[in-house]
N, C-alpha and C positions, 0 to 999 in steps of 0.2 A: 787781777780781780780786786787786789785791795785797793788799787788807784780808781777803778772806776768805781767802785761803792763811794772812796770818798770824795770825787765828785757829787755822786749821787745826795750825799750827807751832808755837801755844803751846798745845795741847791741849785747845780747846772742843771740846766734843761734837759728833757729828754733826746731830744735832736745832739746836743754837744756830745752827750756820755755816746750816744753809737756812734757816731764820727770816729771819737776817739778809739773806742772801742773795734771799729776797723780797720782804721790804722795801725792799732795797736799788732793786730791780726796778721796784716802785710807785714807787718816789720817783722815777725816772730817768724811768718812764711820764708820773708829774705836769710832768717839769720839760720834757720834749717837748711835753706837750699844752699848757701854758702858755706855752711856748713861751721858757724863762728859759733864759738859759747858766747852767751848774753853779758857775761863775767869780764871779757876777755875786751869787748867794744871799744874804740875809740871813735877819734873825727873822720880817721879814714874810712872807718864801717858807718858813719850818718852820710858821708860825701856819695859812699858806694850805693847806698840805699837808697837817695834821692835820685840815682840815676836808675837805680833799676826800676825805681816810679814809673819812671819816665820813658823809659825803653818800650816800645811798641810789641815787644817778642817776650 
């Protein structure tokens, strides 16, 4: 929340902050279903993540 407010407070658009703020969404979704603390992330958990985007299932 505090990231999207400070978008909000340096003037992105409304369209950019929900973008973001969905994405934001999915990745928190990924990191529950994987079961990864947010603490914990590396490249290998942005590599896994990009693919779970992508994965049709």
């Amino acid at each position: 929340m505090k990231y999207l407010k400070y978008l909000f407070n340096i003037g992105r658009a409304e369209n950019t902050i929900k973008s973001y703020e969905y994405h934001l969404k999915l990745y928190f979704e990924f990191l529950e279903v994987e079961k990864i603390d947010y603490q914990q992330i590396n490249l290998h958990t942005f590599s896994s993540f990009i693919g779970w985007l992508r994965s049709p299932f």
